[in-house]
N, C-alpha and C positions, 0 to 999 in steps of 0.2 A: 649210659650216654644217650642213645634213642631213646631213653624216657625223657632225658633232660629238653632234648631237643622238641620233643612233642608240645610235653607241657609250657617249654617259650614261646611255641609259635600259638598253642591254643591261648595261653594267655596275651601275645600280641594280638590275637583276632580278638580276643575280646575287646582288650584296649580299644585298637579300629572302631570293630564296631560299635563299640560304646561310645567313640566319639562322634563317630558318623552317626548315631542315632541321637544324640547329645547337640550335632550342629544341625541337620535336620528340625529337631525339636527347637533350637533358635530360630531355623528361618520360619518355619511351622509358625512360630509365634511373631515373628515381624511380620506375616504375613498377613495375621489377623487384623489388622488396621485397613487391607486393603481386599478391597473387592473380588473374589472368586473369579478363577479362569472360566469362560465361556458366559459372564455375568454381561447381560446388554441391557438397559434401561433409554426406553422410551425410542429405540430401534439403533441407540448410539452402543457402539463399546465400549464398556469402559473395566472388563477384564483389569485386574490389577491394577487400577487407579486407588488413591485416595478417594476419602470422603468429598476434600474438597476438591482434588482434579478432577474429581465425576462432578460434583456441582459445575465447576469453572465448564468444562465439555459439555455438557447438555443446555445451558446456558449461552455458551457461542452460539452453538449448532439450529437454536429453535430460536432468538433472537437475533440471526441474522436478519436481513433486507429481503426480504422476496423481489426479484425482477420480476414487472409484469412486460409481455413479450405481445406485442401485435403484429399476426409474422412473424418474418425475420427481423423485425424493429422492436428493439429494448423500446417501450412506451413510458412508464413509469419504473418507481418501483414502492413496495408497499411493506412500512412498517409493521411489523407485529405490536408492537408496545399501541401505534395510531387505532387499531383494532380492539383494544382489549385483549389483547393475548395474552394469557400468565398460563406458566407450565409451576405443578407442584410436583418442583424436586423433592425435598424434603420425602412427602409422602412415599415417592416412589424408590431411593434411598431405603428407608425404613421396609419398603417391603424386599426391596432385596436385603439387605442383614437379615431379616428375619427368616427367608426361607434358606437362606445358608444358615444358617445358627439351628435351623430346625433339624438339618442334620446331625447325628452320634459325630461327637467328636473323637473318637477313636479310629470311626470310618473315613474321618473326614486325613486324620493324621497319618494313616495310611497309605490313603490315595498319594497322599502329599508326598508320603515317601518314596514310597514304588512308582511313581511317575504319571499315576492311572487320572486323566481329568474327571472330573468332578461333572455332579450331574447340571447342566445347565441353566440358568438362572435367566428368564427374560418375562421383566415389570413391563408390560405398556405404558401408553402415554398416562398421563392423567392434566390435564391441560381443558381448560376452556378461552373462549372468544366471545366478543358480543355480536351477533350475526348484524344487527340493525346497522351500527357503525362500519363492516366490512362492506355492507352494502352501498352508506353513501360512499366510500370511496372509490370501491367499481364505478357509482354514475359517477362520481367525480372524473375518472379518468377514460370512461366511456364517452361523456358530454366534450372532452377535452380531445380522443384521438377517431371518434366516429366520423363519417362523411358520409350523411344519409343524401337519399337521394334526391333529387332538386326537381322539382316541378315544372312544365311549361311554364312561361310566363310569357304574360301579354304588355306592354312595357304602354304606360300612359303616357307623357310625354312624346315618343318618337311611334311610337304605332309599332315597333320593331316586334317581333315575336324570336324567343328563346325555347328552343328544345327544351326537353327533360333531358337530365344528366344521370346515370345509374349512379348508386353508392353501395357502401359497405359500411354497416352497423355492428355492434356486440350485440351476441343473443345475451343476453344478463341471468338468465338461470342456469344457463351448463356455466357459464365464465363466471358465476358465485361457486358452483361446485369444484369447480379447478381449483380458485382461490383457498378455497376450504381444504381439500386436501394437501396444496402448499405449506399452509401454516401449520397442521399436525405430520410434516416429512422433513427428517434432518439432514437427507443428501436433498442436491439439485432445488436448491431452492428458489424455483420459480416457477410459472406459470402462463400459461397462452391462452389467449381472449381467444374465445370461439368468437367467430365472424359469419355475418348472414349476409349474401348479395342483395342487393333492394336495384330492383328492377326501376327503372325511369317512369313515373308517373305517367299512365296516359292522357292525351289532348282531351279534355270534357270540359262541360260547363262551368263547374268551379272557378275555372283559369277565368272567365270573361266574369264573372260575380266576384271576386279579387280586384279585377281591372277599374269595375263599374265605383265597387265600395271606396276606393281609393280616390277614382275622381271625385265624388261625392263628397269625399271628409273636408275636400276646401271648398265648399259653398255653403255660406251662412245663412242656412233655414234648413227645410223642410227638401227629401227629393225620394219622391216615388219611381221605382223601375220595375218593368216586365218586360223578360226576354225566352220564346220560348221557339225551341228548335221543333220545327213542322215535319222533320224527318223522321227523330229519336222521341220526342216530346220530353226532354230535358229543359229546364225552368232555371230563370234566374229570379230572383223574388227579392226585391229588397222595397220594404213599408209595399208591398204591392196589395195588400189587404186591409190598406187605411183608405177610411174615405176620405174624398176629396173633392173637389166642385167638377161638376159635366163637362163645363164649358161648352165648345162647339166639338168637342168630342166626341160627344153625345148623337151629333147628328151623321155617324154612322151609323148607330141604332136607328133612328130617323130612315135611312134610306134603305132597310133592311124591313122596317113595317111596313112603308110607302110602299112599294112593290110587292109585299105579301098581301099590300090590300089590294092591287088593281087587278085586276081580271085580266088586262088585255095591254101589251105596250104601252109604255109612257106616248100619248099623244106630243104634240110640238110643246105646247103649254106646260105639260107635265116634265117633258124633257130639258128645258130652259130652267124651270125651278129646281130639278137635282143639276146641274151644272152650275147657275151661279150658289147655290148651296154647298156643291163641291171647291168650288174654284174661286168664290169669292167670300167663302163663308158668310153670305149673305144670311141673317135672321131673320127678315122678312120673308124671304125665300123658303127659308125652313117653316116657318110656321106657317106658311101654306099651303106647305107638306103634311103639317099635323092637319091641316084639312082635310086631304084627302084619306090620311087615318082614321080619323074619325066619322069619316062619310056625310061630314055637314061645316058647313062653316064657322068652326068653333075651337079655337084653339087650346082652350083648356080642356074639351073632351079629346082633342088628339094628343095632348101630352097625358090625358090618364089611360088613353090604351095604347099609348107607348108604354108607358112605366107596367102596364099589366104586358103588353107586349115581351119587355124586358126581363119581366119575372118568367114568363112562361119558358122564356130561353137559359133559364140558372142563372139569369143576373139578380141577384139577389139585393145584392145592394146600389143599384140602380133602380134611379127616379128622375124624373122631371115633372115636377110638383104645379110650375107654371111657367108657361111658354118664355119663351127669349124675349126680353123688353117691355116684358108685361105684366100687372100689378097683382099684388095679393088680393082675393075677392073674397068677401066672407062664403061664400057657397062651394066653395071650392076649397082642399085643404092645400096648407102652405110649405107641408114637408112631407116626409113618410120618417118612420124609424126606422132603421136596419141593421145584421148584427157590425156594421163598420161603423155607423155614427153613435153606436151607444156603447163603444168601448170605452173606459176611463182613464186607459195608459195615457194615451197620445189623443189629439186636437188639433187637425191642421185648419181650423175654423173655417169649414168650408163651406160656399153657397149653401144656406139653407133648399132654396128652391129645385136645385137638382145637382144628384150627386152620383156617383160611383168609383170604382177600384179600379187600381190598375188590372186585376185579376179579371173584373167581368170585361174591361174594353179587351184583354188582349184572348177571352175565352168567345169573343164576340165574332174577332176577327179570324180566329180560327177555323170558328165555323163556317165564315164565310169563305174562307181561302178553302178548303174540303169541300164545300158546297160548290164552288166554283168547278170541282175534279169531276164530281156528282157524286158526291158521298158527304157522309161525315152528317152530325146533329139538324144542322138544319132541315136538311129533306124529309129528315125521321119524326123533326118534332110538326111538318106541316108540308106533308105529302103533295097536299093537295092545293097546298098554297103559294108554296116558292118554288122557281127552278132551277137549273144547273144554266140557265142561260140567264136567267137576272141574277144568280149571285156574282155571277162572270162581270155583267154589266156593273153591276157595283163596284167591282174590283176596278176596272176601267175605268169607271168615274171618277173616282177617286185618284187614278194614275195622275189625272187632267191638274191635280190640285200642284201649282207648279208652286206654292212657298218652298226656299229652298234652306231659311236659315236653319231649319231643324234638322230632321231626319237623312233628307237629300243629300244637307253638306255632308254628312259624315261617307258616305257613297262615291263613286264614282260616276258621271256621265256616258257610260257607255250603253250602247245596244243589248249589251246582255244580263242588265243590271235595272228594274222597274220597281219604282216604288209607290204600294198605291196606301194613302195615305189619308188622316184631318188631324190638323190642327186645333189649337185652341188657345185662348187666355185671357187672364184677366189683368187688372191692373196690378194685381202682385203675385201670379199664375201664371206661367209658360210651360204647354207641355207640346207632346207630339205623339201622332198612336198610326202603327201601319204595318204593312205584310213589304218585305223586302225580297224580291226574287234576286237572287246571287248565285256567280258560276258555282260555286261552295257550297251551295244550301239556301233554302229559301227559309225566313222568321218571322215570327211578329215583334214587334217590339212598342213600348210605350214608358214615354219619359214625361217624367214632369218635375219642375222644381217649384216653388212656392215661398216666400217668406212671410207669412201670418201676420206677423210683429207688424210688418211695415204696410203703408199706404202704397208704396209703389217698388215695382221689382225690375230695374234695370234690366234693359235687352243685351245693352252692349254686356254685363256681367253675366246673364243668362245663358244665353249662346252660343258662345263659345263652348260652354260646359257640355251645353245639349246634342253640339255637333259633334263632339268627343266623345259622348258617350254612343252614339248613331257607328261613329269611325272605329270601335272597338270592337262593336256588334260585327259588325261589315268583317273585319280582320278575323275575329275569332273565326268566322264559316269562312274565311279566305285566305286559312294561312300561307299558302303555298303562291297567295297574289294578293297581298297586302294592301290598303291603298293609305297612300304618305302624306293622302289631307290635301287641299286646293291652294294655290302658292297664296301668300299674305295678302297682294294686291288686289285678287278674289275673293277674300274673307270680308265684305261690306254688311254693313246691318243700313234693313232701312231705315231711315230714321221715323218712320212714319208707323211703325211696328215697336209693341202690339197696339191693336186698335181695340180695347177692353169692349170695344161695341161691337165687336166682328164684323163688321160691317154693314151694319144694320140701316135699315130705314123705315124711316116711320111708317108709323101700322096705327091702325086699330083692330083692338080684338075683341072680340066679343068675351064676356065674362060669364055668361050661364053657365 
């Protein structure tokens, strides 16, 4: 009877386990359709998935939306597919089957049985992007949420002046690296703009060469500007190295040799000729100034050691060929060439007879404003010729030149505030050239406009322009005390201005 009972129950174990091994081996084999426990491809799980629920999953998870984050502010958000992003499932599928399948299937049926997991199975990505396209769409959404920082500004119209504002920019190379790591991660899919602080621009030249270029775009012709800070030697330069006609601009050079020729004080006689030369731009006056240049009475040999005068100071492109109102002589030459009138960009067709740049009047006046301290080029180029008290008196002289529609308007009238100054123009030439002492800084400055094309250049359209760009000058060294321009009722033009003769009276000159 105890055999019988043995041999039923070893034969029900068999039974058992022959179907436990039997149902096993069923699942064993449904199983094989689906993906290995501990199997991740492309950093997703997909353990016991299907072929296709592993395609479907990896697919969600890597063609989601990326949010792009600036801050704590969703900013955008960024397509994979808008990228070029493709991930090769497929490929990465086939290499998991293959390193499961590379296992002994006995070992594998096993494991299966006894419970034991299996050895781990993890495919990386295999995915590419086109970097070029991820990049415009960083500037795309970089140009759309940056706030760089905003510059002074000097406001044309209203004379107003505007701080600088700070901002915040994307740096674009760590915020392309973010983006990049975003698109090959299937959790948390997004990423944050690295941001750089941008400091508020500081107050410099620039601001006032914006200001200037701007007035300038609505005048139809030609406009020469030089503006240079006597503190910093920062420059504003615009055509300031085109030549252009002398006019009676010229005759601050004029009053810079006249004194480097005298030996001894301007006598009464001497002192009457630079004042109506100052203050009336008298031509007559000036040219017999180039007399006492020239050390004889002869005005064509005082304007050619002026013009060597000129040179010898770096004026380069500076000449006066033939005196003020006086004719071409065949003994005498009728121009000079210099590298401003032989350029072939531009042609402001200017006076053959005598020319210079904005460049040499306002390196002119420089000198004499330094000269005036007791320093600076002039003394060095003629020790023994000029003083710190006639470059003084020049600067004075000049103070006396009371035209106001140019330079002056743009200024204020007060005690703390001199402008010493000449004018000039011609019939289609209005400029103005002078040293501005201001609570803010002292400058040179020199303006001219011109219209070539035409026979005659309106003052009333000039003028205005001239005095605005003088009022910007002024503003820029005076931010903190602005001036808001002379009320409407004050803004007069003479009518009698310009006088294309400066004021000239008849002469004769000698031509030798």
């Amino acid at each position: 009877m105890l055999k019988v009972v043995r041999r039923t129950l070893l034969l029900a174990l068999l039974v058992v386990g022959g179907a436990f091994l039997l149902y096993q081996g069923f699942l064993f084999w449904r199983a094989l359709d689906k993906l290995p426990p501990g199997t991740t491809i492309a950093g997703v799980d997909v353990a016991g998935m299907t072929l296709d629920a592993a395609r479907e999953t990896i697919s969600e998870r890597y063609l989601a939306p990326i949010a792009v984050f600036r801050g704590d502010e969703r900013a955008a958000e960024l397509l994979p597919a808008e990228v070029g992003f493709s991930i090769d499932i497929e490929a990465m599928l086939t290499a998991a089957r293959a390193e499961w399948e590379q296992q002994e299937m006995w070992r594998r049926y096993a494991e299966f049985v006894v419970g034991l997991s299996p050895r781990p199975i993890a495919i990386g990505i295999i995915a590419r992007h086109d970097d070029a396209a991820l990049r415009r769409q960083l500037d795309t959404i970089a140009d759309f949420v940056d706030r760089p920082a905003q510059g002074p500004q000097l406001l044309v119209d209203t004379g107003e002046i505007h701080p600088g504002q700070p901002g915040v920019v994307t740096d674009r190379e760590t915020s392309m690296q973010q983006l990049r790591v975003a698109l090959y991660r299937p959790e948390e899919r997004s990423a944050a703009l690295t941001l750089i602080d941008e400091p508020a621009p500081a107050w410099n030249i620039q601001v006032l060469q914006d200001a200037i270029e701007n007035q300038l775009a609505s005048f139809e012709g030609f406009g020469s500007v030089y503006v240079l800070d006597l503190q910093t030697g920062e420059e504003v330069r615009i055509n300031s190295d085109v030549a252009v006609s002398g006019l009676s601009i010229l005759k601050i050079a004029i009053f810079v040799e006249a004194y480097r020729t005298l030996d001894q004080p301007p006598n009464d006689y001497e002192r009457q000729l630079f004042i109506d030369t100052a203050t009336a731009s008298s031509n007559h006056a000036a040219n017999l100034l180039l007399h006492i240049i020239a050390g004889e009475e002869n005005t064509y040999a005082g304007a050619a050691a002026l013009t060597e005068g000129m040179h010898e100071m770096g004026m380069v492109n500076s000449f006066m060929a033939i005196p003020y109102d006086a004719q071409v002589v065949p003994s005498r030459p009728s121009t000079y060439a210099t590298p401003a009138n032989e350029r072939t960009d531009i042609n402001t067709n200017p006076d053959p007879t005598m020319q210079t740049t904005a460049e040499d009047i306002g390196y002119l006046l420089a000198m004499l404003y330094y000269c005036a301290k007791g320093e600076g080029g002039l003394l060095a180029i003629y020790p023994d010729e000029i003083t710190q008290d006639e470059c003084q008196a020049i600067v004075d002289l000049m103070v006396q030149n009371v035209e106001g529609n140019l330079i002056r308007y743009g200024v204020p009238e007060t005690a703390d505030v001199r402008v010493s100054h000449k004018h000039g123009w011609s019939f289609n030439e209005h400029g103005d050239a002078g040293i501005v002492y201001s609570p803010g800084g002292d400058y040179v400055i020199y303006t001219l406009l011109a219209q070539p094309e035409n026979d005659w250049l309106m003052s009333e359209y000039s003028f205005p322009i001239l005095r605005e760009i003088s009022r910007s000058a002024y503003n820029y060294f005076n931010p903190d005390a602005p001036y808001e321009g002379r009320p409407a009722h004050e803004q007069t033009i003479d009518a009698s201005a310009p006088d294309p003769t400066n004021g000239a009276l008849p002469e004769t000159v000698d031509g030798n």
